[in-house]
N, CA, C and O atoms as a GROMACS GRO file, in nm:
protein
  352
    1UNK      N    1  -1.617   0.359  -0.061
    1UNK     CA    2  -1.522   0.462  -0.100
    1UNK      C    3  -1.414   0.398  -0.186
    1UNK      O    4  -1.360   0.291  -0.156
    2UNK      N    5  -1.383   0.472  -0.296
    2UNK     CA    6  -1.270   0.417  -0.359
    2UNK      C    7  -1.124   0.462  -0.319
    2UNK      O    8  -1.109   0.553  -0.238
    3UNK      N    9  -0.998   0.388  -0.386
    3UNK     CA   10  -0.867   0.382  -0.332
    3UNK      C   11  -0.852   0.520  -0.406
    3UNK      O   12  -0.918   0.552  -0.504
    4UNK      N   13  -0.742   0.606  -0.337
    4UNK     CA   14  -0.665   0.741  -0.418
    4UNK      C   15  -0.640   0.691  -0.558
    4UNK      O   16  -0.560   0.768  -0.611
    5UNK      N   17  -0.666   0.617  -0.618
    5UNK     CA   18  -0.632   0.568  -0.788
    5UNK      C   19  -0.728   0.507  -0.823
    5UNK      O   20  -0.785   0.464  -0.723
    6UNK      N   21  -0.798   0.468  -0.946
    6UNK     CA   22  -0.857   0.378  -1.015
    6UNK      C   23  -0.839   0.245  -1.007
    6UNK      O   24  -0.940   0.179  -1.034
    7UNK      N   25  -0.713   0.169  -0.968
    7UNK     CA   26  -0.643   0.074  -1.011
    7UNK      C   27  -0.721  -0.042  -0.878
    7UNK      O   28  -0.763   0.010  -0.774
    8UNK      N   29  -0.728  -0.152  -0.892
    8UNK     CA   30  -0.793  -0.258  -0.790
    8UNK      C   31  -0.682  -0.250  -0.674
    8UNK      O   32  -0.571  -0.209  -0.708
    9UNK      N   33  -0.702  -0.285  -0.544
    9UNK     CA   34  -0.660  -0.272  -0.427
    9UNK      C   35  -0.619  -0.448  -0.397
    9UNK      O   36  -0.694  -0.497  -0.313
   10UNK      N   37  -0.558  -0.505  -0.428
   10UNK     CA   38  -0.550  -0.676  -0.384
   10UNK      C   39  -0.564  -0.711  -0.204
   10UNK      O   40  -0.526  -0.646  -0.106
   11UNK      N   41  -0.617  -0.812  -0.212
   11UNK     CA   42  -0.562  -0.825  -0.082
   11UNK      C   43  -0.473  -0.782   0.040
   11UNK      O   44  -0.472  -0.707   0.138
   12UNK      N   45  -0.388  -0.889  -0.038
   12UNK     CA   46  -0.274  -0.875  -0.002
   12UNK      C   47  -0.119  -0.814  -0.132
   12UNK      O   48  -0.096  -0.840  -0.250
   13UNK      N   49  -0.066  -0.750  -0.055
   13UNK     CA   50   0.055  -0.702  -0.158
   13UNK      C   51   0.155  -0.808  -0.162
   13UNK      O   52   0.167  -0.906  -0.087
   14UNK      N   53   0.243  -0.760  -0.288
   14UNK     CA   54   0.312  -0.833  -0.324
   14UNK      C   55   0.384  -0.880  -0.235
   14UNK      O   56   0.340  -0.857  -0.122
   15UNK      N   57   0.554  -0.985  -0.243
   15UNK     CA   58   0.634  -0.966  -0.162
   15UNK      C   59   0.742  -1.087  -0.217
   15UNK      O   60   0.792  -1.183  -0.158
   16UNK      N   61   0.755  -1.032  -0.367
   16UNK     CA   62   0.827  -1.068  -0.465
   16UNK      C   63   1.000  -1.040  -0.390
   16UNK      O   64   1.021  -0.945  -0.314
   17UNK      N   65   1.043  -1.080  -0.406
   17UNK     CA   66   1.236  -0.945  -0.352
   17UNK      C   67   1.270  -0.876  -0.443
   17UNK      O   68   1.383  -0.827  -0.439
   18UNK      N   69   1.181  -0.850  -0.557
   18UNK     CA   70   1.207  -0.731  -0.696
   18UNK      C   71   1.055  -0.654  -0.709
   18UNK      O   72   0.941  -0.698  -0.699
   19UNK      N   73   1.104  -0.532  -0.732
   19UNK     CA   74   0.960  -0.448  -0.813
   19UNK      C   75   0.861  -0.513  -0.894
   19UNK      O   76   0.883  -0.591  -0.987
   20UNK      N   77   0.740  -0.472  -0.847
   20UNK     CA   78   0.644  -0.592  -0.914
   20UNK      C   79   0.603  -0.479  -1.048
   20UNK      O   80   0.694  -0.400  -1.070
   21UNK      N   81   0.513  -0.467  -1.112
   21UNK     CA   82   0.443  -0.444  -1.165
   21UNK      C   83   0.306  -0.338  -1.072
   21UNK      O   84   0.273  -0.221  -1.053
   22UNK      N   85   0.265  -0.490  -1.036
   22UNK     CA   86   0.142  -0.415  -0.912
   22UNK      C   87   0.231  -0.305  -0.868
   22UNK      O   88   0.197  -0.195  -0.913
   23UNK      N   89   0.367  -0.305  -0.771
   23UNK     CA   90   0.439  -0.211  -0.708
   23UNK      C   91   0.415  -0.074  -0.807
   23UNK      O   92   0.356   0.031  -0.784
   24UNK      N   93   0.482  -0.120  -0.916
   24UNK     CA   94   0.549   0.034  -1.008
   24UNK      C   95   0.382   0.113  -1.021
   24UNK      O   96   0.381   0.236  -1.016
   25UNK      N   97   0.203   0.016  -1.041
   25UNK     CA   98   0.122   0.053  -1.055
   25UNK      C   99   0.066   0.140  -0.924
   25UNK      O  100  -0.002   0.242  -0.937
   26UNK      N  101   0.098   0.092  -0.818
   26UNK     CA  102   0.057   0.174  -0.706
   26UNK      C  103   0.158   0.238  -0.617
   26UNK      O  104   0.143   0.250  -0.496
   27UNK      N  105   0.251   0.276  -0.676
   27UNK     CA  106   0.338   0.349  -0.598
   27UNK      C  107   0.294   0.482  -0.484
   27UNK      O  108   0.331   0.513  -0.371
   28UNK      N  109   0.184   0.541  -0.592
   28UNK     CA  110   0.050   0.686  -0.477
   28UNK      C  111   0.052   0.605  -0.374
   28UNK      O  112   0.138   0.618  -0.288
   29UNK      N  113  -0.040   0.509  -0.368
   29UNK     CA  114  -0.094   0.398  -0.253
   29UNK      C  115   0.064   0.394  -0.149
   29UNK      O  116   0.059   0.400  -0.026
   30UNK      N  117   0.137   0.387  -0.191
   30UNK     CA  118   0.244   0.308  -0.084
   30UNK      C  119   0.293   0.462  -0.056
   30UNK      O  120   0.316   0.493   0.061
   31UNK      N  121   0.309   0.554  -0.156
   31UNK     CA  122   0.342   0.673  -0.056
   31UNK      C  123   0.268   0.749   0.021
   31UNK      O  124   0.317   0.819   0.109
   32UNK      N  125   0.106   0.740  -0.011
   32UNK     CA  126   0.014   0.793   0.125
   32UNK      C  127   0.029   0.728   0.201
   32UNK      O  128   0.043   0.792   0.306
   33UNK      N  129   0.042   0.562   0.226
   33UNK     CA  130   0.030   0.462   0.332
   33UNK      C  131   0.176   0.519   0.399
   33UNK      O  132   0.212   0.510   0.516
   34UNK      N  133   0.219   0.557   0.328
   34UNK     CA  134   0.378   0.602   0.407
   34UNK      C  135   0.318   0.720   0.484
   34UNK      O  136   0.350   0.726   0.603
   35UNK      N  137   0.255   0.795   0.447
   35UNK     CA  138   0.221   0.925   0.520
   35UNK      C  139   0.138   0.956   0.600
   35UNK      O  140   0.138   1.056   0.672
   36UNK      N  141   0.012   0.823   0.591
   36UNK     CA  142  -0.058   0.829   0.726
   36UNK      C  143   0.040   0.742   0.810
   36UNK      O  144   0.017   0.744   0.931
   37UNK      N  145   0.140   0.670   0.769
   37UNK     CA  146   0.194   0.600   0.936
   37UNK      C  147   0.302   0.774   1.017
   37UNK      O  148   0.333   0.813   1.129
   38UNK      N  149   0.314   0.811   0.904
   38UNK     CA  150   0.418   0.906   0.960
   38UNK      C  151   0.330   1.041   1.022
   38UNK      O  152   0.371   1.144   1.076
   39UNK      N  153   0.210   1.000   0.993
   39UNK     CA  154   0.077   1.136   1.049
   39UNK      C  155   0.034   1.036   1.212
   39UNK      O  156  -0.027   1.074   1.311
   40UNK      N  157   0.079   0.940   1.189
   40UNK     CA  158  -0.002   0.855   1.286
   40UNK      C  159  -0.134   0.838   1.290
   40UNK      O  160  -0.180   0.821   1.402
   41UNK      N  161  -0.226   0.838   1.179
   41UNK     CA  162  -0.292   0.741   1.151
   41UNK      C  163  -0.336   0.633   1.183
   41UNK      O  164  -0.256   0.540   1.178
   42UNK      N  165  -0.463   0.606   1.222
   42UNK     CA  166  -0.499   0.478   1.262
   42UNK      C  167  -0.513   0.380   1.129
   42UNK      O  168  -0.538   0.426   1.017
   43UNK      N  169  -0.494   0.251   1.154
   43UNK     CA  170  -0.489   0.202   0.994
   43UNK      C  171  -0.650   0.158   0.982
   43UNK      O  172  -0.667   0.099   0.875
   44UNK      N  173  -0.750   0.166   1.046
   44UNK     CA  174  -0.854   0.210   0.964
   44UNK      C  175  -0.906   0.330   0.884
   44UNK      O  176  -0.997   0.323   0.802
   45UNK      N  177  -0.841   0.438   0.915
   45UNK     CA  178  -0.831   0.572   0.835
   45UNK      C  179  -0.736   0.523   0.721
   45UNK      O  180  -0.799   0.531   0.616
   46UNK      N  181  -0.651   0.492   0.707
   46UNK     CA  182  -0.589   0.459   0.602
   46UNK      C  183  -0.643   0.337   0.521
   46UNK      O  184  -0.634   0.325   0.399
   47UNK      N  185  -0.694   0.255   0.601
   47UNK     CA  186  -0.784   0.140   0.477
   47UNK      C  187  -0.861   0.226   0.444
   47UNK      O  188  -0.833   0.266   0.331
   48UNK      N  189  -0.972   0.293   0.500
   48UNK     CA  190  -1.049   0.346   0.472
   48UNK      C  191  -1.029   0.415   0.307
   48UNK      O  192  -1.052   0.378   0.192
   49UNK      N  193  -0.955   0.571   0.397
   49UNK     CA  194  -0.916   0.691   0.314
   49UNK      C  195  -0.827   0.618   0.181
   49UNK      O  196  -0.865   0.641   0.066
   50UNK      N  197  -0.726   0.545   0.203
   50UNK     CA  198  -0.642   0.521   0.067
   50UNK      C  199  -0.632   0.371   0.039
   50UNK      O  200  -0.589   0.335  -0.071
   51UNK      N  201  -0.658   0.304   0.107
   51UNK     CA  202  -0.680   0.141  -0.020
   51UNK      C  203  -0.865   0.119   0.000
   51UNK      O  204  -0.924   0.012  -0.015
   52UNK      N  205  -0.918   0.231   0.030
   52UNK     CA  206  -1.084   0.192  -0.050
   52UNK      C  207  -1.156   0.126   0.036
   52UNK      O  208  -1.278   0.138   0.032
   53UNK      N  209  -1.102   0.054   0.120
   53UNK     CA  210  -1.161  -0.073   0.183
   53UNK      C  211  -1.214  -0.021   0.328
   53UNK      O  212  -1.141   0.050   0.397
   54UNK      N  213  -1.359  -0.066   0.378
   54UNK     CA  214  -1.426  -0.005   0.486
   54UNK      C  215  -1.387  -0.107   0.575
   54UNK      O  216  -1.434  -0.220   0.560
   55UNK      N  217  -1.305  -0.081   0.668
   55UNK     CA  218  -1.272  -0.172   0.800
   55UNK      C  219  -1.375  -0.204   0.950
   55UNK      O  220  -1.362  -0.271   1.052
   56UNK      N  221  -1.522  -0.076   0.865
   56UNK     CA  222  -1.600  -0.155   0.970
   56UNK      C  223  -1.731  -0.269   0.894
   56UNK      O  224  -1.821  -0.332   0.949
   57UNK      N  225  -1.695  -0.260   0.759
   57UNK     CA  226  -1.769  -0.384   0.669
   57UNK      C  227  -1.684  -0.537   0.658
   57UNK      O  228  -1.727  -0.651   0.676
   58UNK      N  229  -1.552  -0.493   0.622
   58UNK     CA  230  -1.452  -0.628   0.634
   58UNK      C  231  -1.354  -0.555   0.676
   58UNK      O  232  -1.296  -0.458   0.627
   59UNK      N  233  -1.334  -0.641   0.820
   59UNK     CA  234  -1.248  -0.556   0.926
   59UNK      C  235  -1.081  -0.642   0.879
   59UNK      O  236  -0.970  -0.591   0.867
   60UNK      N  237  -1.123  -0.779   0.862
   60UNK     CA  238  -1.030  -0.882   0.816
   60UNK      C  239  -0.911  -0.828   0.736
   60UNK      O  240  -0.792  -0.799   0.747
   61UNK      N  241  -1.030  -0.832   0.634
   61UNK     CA  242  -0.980  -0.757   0.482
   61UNK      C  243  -0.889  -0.662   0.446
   61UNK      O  244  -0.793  -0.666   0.368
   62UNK      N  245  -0.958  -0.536   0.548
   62UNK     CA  246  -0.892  -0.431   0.580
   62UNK      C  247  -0.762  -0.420   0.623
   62UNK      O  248  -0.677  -0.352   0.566
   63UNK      N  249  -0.737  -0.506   0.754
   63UNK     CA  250  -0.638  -0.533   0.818
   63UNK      C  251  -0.515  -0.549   0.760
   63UNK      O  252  -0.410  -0.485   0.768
   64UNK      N  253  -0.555  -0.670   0.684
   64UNK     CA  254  -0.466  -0.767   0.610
   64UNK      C  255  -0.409  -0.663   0.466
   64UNK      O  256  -0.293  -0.686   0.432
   65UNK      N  257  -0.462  -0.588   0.410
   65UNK     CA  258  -0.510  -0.538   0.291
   65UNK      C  259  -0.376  -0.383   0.355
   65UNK      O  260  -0.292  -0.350   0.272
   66UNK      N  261  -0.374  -0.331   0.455
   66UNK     CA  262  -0.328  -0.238   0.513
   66UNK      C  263  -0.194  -0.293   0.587
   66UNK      O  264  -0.091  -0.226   0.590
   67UNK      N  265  -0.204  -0.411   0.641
   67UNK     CA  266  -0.057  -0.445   0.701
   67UNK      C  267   0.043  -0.435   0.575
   67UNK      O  268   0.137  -0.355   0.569
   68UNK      N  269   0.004  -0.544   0.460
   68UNK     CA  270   0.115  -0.571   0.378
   68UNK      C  271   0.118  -0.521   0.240
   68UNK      O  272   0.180  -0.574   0.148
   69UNK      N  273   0.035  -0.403   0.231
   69UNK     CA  274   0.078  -0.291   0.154
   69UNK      C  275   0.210  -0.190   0.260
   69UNK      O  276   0.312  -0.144   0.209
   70UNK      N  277   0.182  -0.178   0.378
   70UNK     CA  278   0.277  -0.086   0.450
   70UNK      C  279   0.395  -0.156   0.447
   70UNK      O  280   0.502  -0.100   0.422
   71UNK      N  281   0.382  -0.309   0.478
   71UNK     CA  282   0.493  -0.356   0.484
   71UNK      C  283   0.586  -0.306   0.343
   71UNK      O  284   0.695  -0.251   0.351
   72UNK      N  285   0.523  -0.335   0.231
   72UNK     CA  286   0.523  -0.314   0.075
   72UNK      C  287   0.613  -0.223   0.084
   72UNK      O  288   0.734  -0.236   0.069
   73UNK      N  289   0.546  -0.118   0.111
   73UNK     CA  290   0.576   0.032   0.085
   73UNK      C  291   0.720   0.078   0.191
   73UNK      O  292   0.807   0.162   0.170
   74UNK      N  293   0.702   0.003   0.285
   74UNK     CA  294   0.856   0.004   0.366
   74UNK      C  295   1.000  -0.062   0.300
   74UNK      O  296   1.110  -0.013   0.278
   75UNK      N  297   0.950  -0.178   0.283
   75UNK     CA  298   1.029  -0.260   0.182
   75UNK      C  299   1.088  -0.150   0.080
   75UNK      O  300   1.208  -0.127   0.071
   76UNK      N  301   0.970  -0.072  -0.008
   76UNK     CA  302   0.988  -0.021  -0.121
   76UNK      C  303   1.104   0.095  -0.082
   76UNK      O  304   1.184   0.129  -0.169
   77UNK      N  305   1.110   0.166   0.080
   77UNK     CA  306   1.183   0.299   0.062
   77UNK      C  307   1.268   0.217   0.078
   77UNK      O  308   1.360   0.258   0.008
   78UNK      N  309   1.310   0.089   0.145
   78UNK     CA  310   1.442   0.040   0.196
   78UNK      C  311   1.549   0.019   0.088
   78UNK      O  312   1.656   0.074   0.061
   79UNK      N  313   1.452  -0.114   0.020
   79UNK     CA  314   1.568  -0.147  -0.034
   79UNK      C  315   1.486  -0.166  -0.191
   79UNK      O  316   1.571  -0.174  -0.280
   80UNK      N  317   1.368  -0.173  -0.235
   80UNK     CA  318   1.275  -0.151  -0.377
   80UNK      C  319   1.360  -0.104  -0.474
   80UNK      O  320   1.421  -0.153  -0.568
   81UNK      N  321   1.338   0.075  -0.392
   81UNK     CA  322   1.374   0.134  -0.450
   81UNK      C  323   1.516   0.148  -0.548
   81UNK      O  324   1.547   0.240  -0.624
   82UNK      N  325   1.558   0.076  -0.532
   82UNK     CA  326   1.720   0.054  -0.633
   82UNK      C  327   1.673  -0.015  -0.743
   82UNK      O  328   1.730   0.003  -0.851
   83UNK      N  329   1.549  -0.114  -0.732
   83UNK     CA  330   1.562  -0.180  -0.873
   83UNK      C  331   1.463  -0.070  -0.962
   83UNK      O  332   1.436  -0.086  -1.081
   84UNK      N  333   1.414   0.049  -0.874
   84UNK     CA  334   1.337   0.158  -0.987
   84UNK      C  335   1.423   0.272  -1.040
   84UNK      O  336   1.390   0.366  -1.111
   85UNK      N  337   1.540   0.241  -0.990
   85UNK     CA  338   1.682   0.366  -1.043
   85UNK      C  339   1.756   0.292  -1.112
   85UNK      O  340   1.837   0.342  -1.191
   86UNK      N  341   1.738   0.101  -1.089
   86UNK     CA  342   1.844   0.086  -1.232
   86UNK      C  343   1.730   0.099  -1.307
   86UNK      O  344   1.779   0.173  -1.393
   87UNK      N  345   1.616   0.085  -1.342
   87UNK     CA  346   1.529   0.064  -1.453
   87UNK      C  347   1.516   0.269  -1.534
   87UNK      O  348   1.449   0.289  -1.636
   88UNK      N  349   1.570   0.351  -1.482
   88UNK     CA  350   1.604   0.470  -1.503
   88UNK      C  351   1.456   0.560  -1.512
   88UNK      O  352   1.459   0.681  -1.532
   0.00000   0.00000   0.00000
């Protein structure tokens, strides 16, 4: 199954202390991953359903691939998000 976007799924996400690129490219990704934790979601439904990746083929992968995009995407509402309002 592919990710809600076209765009490749990395590993692991960034975890630059500024907006990456990758970030500004998958922003969908980090706001569904925001919305299955807030649906409660198991994060194999969410590897699954939105970063592409089958967690009962590479469970590893998955894991890893789903922790630190969420982390990502938490980061991103916290404190990210300011360097995407100065960039206007």
């Amino acid at each position: 199954m592919s990710p809600s976007n076209s765009l490749p799924i990395k590993d692991v996400a960034p975890s630059e202390p500024h907006v990456t690129e990758y970030d500004r490219e998958h922003i969908t990704i980090y706001l569904r991953l925001l919305d299955a934790a807030e649906d409660k979601a198991s994060w194999e439904e969410a590897a699954q359903i939105v970063l592409g990746i089958d967690p009962a083929r590479e469970p590893e992968r998955a894991r890893r691939a789903h922790e630190t995009h969420l982390a990502r995407a938490r980061w991103l509402s916290a404190k990210g998000y300011r360097d995407l309002l100065r960039e206007g």
